[in-house]
N, CA, C and O atoms as a GROMACS GRO file, in nm:
protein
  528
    1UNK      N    1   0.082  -0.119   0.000
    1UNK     CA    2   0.000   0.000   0.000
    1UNK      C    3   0.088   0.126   0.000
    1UNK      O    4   0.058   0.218  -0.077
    2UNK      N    5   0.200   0.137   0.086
    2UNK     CA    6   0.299   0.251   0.095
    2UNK      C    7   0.343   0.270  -0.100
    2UNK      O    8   0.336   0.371  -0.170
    3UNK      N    9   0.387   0.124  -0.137
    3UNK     CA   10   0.446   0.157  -0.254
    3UNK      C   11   0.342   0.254  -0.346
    3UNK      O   12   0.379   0.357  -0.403
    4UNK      N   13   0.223   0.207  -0.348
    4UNK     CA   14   0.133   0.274  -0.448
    4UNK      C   15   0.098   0.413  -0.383
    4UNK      O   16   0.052   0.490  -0.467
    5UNK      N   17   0.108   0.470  -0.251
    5UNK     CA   18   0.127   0.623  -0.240
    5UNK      C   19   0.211   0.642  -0.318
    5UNK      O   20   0.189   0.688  -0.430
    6UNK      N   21   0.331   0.610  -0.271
    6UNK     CA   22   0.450   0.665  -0.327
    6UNK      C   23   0.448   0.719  -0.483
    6UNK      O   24   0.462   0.832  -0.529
    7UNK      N   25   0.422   0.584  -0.549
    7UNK     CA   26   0.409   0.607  -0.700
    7UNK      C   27   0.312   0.700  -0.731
    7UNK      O   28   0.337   0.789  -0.812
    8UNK      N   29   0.186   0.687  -0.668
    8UNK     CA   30   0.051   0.814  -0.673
    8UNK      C   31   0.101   0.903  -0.669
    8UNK      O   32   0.099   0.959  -0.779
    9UNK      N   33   0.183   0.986  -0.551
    9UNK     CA   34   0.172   1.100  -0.512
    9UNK      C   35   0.327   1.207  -0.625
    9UNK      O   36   0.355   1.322  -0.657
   10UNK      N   37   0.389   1.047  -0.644
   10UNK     CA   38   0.524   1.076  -0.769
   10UNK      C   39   0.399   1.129  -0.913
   10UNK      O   40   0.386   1.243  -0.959
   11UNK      N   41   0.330   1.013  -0.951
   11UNK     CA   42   0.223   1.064  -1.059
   11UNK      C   43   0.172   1.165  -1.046
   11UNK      O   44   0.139   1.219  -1.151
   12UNK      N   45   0.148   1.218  -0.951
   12UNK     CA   46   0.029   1.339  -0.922
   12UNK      C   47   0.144   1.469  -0.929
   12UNK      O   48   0.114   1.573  -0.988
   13UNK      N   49   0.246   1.458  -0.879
   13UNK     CA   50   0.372   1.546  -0.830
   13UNK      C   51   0.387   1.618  -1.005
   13UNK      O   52   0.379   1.737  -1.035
   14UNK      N   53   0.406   1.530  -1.073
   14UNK     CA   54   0.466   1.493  -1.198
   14UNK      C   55   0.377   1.600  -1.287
   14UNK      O   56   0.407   1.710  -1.333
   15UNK      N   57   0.213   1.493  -1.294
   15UNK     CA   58   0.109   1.601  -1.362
   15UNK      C   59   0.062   1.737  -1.384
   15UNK      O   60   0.008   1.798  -1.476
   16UNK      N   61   0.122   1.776  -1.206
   16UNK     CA   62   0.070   1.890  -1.167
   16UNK      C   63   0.180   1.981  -1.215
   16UNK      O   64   0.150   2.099  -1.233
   17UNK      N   65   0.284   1.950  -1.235
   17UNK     CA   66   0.468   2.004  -1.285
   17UNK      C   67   0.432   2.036  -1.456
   17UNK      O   68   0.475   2.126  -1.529
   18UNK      N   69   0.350   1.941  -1.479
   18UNK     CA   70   0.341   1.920  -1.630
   18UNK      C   71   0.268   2.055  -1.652
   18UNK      O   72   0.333   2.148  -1.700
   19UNK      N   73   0.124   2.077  -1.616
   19UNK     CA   74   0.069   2.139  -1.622
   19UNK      C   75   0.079   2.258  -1.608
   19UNK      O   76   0.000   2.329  -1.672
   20UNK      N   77   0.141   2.297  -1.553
   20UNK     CA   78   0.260   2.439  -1.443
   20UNK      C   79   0.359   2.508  -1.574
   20UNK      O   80   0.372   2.627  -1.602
   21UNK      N   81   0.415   2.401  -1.632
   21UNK     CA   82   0.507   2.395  -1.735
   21UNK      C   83   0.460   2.431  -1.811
   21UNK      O   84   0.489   2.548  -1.836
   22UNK      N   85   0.341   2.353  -1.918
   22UNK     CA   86   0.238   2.404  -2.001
   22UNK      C   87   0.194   2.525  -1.959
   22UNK      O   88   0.255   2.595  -2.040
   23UNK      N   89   0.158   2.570  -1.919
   23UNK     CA   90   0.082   2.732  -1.876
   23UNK      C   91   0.160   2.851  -1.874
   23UNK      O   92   0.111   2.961  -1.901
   24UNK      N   93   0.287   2.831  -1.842
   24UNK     CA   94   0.364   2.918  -1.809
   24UNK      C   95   0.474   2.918  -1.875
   24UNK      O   96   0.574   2.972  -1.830
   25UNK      N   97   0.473   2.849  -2.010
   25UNK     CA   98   0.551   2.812  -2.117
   25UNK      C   99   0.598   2.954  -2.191
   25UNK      O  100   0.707   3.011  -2.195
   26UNK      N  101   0.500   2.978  -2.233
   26UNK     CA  102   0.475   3.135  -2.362
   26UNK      C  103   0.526   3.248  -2.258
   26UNK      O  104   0.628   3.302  -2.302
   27UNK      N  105   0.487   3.294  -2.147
   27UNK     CA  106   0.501   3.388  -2.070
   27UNK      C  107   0.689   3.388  -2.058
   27UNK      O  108   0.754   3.490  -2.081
   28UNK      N  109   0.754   3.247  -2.016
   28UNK     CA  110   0.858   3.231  -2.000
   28UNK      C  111   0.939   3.234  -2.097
   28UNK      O  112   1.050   3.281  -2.070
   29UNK      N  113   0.919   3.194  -2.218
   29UNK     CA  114   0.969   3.178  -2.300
   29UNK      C  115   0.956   3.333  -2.372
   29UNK      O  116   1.062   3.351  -2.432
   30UNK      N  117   0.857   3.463  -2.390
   30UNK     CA  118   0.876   3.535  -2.382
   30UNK      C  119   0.964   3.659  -2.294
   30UNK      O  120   1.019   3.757  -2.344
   31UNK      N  121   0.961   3.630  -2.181
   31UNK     CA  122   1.084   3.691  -2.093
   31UNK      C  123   1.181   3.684  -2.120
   31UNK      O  124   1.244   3.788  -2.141
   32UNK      N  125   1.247   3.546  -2.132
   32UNK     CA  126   1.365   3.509  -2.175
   32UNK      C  127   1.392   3.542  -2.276
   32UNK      O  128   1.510   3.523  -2.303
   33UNK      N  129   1.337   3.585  -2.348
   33UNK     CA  130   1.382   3.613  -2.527
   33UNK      C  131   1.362   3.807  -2.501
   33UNK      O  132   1.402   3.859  -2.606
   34UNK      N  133   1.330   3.882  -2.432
   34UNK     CA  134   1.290   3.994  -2.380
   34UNK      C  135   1.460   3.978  -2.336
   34UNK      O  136   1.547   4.050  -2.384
   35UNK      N  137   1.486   3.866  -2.232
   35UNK     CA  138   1.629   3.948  -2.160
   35UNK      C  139   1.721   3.913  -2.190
   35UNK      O  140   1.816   3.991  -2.181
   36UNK      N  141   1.745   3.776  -2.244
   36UNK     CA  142   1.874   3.733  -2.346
   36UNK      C  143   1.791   3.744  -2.478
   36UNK      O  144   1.669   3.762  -2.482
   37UNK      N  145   1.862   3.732  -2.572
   37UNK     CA  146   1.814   3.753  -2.703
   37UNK      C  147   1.934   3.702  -2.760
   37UNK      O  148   1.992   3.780  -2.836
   38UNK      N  149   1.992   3.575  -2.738
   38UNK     CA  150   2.068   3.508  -2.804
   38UNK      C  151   2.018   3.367  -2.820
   38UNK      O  152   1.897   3.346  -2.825
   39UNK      N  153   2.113   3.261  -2.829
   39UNK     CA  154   2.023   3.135  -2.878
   39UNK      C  155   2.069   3.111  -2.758
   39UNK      O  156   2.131   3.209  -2.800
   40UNK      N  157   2.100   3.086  -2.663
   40UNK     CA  158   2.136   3.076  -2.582
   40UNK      C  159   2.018   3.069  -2.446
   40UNK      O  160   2.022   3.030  -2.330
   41UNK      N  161   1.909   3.134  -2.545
   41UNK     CA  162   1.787   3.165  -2.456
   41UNK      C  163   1.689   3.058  -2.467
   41UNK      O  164   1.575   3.056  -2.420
   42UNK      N  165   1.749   2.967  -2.537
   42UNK     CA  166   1.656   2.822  -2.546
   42UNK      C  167   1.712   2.736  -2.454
   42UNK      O  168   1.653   2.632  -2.428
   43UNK      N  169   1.806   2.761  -2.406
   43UNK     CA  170   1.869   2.650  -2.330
   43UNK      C  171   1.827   2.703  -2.174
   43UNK      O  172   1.824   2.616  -2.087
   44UNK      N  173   1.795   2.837  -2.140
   44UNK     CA  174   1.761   2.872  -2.013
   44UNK      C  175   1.644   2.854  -2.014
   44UNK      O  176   1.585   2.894  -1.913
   45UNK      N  177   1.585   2.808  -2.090
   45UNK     CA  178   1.404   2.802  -2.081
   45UNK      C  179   1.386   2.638  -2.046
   45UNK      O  180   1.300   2.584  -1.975
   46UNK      N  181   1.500   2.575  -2.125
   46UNK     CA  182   1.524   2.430  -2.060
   46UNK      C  183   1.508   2.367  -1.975
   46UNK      O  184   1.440   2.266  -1.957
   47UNK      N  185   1.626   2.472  -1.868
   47UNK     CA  186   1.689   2.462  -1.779
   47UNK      C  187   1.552   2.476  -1.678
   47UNK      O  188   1.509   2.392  -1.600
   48UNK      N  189   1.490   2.632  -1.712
   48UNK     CA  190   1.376   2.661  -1.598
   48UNK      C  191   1.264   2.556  -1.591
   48UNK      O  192   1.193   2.537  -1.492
   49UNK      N  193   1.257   2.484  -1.720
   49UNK     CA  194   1.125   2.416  -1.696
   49UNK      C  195   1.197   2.284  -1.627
   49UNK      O  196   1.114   2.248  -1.543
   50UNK      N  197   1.280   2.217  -1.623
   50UNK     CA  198   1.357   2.122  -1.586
   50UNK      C  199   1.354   2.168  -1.417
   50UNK      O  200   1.323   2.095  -1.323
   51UNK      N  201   1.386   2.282  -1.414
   51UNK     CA  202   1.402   2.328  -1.258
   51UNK      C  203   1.219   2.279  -1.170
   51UNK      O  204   1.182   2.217  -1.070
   52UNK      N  205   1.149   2.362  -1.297
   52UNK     CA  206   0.986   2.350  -1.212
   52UNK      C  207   0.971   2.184  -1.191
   52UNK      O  208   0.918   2.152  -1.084
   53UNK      N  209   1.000   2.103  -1.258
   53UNK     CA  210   1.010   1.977  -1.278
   53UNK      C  211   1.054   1.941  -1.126
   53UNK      O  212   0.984   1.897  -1.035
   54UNK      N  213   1.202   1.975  -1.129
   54UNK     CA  214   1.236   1.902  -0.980
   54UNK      C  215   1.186   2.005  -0.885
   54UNK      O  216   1.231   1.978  -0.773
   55UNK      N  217   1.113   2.111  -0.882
   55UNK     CA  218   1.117   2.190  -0.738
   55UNK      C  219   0.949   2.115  -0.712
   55UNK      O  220   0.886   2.107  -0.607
   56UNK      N  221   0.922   2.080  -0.815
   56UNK     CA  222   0.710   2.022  -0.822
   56UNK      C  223   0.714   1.907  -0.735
   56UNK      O  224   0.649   1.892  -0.632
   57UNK      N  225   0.846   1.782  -0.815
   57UNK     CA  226   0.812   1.682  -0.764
   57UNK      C  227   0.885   1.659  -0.627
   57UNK      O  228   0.820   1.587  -0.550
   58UNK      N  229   0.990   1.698  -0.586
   58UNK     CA  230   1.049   1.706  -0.454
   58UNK      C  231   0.965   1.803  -0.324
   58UNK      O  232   0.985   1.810  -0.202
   59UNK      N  233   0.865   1.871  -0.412
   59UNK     CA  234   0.792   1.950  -0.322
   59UNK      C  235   0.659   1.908  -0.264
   59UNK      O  236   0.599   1.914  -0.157
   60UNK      N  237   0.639   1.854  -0.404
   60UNK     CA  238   0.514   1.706  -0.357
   60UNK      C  239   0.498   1.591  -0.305
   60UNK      O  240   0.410   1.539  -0.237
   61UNK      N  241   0.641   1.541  -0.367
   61UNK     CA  242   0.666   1.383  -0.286
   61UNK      C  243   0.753   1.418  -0.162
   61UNK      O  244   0.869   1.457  -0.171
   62UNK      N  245   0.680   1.399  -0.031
   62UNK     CA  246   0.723   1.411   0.070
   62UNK      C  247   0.796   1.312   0.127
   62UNK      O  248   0.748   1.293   0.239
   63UNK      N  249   0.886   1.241   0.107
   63UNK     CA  250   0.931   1.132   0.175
   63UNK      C  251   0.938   1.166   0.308
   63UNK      O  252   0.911   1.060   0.365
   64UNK      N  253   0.964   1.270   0.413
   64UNK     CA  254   0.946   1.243   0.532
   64UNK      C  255   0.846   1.207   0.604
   64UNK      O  256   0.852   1.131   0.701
   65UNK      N  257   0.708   1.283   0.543
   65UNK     CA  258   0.602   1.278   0.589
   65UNK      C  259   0.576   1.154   0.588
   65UNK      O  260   0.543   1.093   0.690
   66UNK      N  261   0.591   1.075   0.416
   66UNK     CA  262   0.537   0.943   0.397
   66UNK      C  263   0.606   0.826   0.474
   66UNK      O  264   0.566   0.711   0.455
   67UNK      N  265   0.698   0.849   0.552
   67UNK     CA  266   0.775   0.754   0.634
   67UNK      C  267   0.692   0.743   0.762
   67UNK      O  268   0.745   0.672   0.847
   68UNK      N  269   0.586   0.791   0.793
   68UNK     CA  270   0.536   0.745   0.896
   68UNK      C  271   0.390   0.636   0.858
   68UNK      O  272   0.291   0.596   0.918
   69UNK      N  273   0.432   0.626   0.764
   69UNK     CA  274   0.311   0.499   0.704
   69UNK      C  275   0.407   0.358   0.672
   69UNK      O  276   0.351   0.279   0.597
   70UNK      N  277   0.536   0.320   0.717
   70UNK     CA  278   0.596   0.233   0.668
   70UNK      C  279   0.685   0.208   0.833
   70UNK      O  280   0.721   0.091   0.846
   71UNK      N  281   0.731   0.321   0.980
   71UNK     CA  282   0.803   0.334   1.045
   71UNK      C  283   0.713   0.353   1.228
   71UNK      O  284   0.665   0.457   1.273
   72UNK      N  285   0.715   0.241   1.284
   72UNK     CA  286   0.614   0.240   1.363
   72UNK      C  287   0.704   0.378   1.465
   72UNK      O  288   0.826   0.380   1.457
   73UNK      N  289   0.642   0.469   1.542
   73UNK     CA  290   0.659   0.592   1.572
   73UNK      C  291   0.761   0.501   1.746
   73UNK      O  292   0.758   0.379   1.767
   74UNK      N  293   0.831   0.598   1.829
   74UNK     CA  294   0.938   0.589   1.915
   74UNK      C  295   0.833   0.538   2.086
   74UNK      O  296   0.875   0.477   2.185
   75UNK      N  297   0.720   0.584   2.064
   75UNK     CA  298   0.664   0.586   2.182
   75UNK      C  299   0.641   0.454   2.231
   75UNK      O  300   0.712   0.365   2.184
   76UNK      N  301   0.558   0.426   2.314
   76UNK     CA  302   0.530   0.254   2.387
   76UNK      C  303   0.385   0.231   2.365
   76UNK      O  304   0.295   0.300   2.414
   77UNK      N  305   0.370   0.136   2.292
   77UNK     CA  306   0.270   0.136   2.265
   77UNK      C  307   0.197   0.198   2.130
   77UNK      O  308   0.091   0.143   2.101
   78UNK      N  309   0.239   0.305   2.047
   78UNK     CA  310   0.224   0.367   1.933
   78UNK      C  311   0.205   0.227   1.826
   78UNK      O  312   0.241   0.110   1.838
   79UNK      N  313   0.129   0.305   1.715
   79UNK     CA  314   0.124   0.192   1.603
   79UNK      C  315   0.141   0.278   1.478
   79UNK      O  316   0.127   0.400   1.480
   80UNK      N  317   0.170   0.212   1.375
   80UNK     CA  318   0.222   0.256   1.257
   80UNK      C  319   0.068   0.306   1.216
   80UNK      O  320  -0.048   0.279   1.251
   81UNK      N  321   0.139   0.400   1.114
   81UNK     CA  322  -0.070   0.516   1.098
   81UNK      C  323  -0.106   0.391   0.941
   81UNK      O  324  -0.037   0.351   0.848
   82UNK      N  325  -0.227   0.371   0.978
   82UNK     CA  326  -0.279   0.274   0.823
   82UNK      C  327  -0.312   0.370   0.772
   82UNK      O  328  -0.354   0.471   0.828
   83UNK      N  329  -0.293   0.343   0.615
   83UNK     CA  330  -0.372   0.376   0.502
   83UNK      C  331  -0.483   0.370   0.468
   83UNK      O  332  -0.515   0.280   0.391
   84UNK      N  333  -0.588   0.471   0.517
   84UNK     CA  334  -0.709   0.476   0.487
   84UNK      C  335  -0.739   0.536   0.376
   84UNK      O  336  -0.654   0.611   0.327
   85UNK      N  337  -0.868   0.517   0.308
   85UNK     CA  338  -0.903   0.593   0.212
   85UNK      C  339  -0.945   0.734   0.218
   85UNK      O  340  -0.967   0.801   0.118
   86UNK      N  341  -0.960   0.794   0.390
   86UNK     CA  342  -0.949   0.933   0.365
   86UNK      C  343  -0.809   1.012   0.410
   86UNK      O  344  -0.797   1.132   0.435
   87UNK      N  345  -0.693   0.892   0.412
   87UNK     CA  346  -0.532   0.962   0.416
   87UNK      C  347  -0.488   0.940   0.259
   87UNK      O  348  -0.386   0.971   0.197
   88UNK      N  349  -0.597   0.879   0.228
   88UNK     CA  350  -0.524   0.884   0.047
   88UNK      C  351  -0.566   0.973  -0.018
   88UNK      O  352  -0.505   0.999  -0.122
   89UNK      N  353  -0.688   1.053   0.019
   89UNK     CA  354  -0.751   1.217   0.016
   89UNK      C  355  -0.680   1.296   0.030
   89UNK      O  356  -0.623   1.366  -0.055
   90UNK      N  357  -0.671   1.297   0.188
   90UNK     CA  358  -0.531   1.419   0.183
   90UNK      C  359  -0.400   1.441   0.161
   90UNK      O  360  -0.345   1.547   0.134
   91UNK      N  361  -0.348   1.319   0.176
   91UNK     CA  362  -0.217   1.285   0.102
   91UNK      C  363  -0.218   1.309  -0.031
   91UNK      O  364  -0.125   1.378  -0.071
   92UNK      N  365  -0.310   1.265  -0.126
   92UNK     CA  366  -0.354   1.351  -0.246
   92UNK      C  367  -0.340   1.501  -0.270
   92UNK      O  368  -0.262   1.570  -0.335
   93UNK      N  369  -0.464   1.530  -0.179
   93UNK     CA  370  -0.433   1.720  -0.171
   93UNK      C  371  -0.320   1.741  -0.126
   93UNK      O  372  -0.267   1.817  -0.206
   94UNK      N  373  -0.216   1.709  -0.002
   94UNK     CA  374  -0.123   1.757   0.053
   94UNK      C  375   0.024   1.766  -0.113
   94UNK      O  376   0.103   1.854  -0.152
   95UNK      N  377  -0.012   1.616  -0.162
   95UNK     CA  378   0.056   1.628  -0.256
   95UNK      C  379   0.047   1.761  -0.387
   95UNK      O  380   0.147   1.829  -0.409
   96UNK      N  381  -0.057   1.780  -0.451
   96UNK     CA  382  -0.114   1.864  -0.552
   96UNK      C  383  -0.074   2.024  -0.453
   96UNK      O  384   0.006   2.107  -0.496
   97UNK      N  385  -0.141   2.038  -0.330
   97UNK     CA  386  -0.065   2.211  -0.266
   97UNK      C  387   0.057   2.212  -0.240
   97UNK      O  388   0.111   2.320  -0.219
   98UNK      N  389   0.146   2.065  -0.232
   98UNK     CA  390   0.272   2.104  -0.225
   98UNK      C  391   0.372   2.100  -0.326
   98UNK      O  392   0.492   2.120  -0.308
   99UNK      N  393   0.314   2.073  -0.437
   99UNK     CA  394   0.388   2.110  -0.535
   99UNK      C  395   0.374   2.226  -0.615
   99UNK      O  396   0.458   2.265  -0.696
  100UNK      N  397   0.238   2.292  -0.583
  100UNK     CA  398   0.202   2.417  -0.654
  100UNK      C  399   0.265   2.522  -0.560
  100UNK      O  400   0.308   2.629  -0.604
  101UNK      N  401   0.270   2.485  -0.413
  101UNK     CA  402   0.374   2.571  -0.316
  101UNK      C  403   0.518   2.603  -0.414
  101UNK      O  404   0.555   2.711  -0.461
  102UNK      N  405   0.561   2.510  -0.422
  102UNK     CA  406   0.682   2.490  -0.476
  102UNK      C  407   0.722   2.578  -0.551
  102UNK      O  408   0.791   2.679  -0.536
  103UNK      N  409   0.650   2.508  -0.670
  103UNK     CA  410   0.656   2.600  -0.785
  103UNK      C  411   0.656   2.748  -0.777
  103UNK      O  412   0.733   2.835  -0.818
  104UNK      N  413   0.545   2.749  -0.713
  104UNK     CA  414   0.494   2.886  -0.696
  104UNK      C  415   0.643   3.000  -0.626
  104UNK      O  416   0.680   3.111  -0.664
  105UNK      N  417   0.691   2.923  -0.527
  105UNK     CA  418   0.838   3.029  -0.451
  105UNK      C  419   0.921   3.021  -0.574
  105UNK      O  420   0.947   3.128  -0.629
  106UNK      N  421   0.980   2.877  -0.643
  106UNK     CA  422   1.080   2.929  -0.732
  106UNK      C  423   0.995   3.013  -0.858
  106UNK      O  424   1.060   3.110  -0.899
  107UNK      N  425   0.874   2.995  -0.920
  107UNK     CA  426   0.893   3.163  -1.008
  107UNK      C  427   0.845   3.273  -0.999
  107UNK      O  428   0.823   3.352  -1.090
  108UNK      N  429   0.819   3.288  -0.842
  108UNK     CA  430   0.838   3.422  -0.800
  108UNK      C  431   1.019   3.456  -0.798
  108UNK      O  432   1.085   3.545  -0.851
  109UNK      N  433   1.053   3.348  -0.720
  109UNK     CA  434   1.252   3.413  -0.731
  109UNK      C  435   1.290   3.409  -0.852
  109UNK      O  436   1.406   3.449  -0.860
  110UNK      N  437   1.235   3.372  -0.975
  110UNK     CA  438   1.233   3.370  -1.100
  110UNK      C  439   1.226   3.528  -1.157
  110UNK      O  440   1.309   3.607  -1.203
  111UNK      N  441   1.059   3.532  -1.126
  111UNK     CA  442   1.029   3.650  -1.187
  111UNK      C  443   1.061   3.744  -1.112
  111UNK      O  444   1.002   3.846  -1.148
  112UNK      N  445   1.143   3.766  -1.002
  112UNK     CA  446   1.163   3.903  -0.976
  112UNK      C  447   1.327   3.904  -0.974
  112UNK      O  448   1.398   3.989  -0.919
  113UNK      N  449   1.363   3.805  -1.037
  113UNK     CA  450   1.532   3.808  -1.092
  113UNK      C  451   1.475   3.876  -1.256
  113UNK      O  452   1.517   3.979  -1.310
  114UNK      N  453   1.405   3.814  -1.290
  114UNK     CA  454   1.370   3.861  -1.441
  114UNK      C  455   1.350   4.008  -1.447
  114UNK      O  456   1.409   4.096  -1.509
  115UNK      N  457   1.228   4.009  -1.351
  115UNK     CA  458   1.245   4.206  -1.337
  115UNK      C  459   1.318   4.251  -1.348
  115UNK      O  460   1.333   4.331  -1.441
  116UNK      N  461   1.422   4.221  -1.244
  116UNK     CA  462   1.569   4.291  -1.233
  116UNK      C  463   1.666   4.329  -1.346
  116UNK      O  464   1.731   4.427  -1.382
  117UNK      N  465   1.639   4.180  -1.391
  117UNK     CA  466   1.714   4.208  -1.539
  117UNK      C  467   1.683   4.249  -1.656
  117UNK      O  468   1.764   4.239  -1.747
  118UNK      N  469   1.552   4.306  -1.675
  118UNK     CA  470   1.462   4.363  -1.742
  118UNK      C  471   1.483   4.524  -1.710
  118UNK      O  472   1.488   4.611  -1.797
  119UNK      N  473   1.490   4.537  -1.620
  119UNK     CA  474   1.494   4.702  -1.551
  119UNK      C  475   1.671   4.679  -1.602
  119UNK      O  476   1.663   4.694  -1.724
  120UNK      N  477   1.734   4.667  -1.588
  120UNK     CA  478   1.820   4.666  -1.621
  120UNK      C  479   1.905   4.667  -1.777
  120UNK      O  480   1.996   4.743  -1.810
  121UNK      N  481   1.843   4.559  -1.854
  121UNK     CA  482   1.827   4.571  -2.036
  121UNK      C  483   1.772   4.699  -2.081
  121UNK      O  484   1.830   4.773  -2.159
  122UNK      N  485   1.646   4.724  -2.023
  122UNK     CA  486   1.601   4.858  -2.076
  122UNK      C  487   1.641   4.977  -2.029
  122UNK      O  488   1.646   5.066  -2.114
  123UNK      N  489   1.677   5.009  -1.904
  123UNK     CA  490   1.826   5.086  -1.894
  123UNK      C  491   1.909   5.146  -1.971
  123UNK      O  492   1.924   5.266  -1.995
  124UNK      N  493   1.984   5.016  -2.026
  124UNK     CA  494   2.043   5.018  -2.107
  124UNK      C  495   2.045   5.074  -2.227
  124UNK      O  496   2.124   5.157  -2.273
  125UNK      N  497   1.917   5.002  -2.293
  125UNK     CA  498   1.849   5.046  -2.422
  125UNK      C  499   1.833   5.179  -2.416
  125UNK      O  500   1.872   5.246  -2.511
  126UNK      N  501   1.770   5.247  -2.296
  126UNK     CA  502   1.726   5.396  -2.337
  126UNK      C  503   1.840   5.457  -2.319
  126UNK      O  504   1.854   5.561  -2.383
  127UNK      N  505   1.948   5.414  -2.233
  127UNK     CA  506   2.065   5.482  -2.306
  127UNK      C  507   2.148   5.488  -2.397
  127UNK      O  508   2.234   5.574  -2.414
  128UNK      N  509   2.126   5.398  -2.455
  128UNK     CA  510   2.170   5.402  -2.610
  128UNK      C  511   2.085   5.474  -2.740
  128UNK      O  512   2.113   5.524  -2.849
  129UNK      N  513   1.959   5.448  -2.656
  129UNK     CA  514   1.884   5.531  -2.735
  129UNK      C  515   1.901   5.718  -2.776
  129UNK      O  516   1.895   5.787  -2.878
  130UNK      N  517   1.926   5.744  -2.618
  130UNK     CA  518   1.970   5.881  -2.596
  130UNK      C  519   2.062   5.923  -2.632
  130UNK      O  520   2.070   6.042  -2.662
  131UNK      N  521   2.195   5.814  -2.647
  131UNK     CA  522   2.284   5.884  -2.732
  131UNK      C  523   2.336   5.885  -2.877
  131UNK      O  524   2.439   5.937  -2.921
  132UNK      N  525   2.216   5.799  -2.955
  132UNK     CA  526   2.216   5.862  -3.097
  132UNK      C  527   2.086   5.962  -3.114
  132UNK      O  528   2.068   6.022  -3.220
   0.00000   0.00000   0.00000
């Protein structure tokens, strides 16, 4: 039963990464071509969706949490927690908000590195502009 959380909450981790990825594809892939404008800017778009990838599923698949369904707890008398069908509910949800958590902190530190470097390119630009 542990194994098929595991794999569930890896599937679910995964989908929800996918989806994250898809949506926020065009937006990203526009920025990036906004602040590098070399080819070079395909390979950081790579990189970022590769990043949402591992920050989704390491953020969803909790292995600590899920170790108390396989690790009977220190006390006397304690028993290992069963797998019910309404811990496969929230272990579900816990999985799906913690990977959209995830996501969600790295592209905010994303997008407000992007700002930065945006305020910064155009900077630039209008001073070059100004001096022809």
């Amino acid at each position: 039963m542990f194994m098929s959380l595991l794999i569930a909450t890896f599937c679910i981790s995964f989908a929800v990464s996918t989806l994250v990825v898809l949506f926020f594809s065009k937006p990203v892939n526009n920025i990036m071509k906004r602040i590098i404008s070399d080819d070079i800017c395909k390979a950081w778009v790579k990189y970022l969706k590769f990043a949402i990838y591992i920050t989704g599923i390491s953020s969803g698949v909790r292995i600590w949490d899920l170790e108390k369904y396989i690790t009977k707890p220190m006390l006397k008398g304690a028993e290992i927690v069963s797998l019910t069908s309404e811990r496969w509910v929230f272990e579900v949800y816990r999985t799906v908000i913690g990977t959209l958590q995830g996501i969600a902190w790295m592209l905010r530190v994303f997008f407000v590195f992007a700002l930065i470097a945006y305020v910064i390119v155009r900077a630039f630009e209008m001073k070059k502009e100004h001096k022809q």
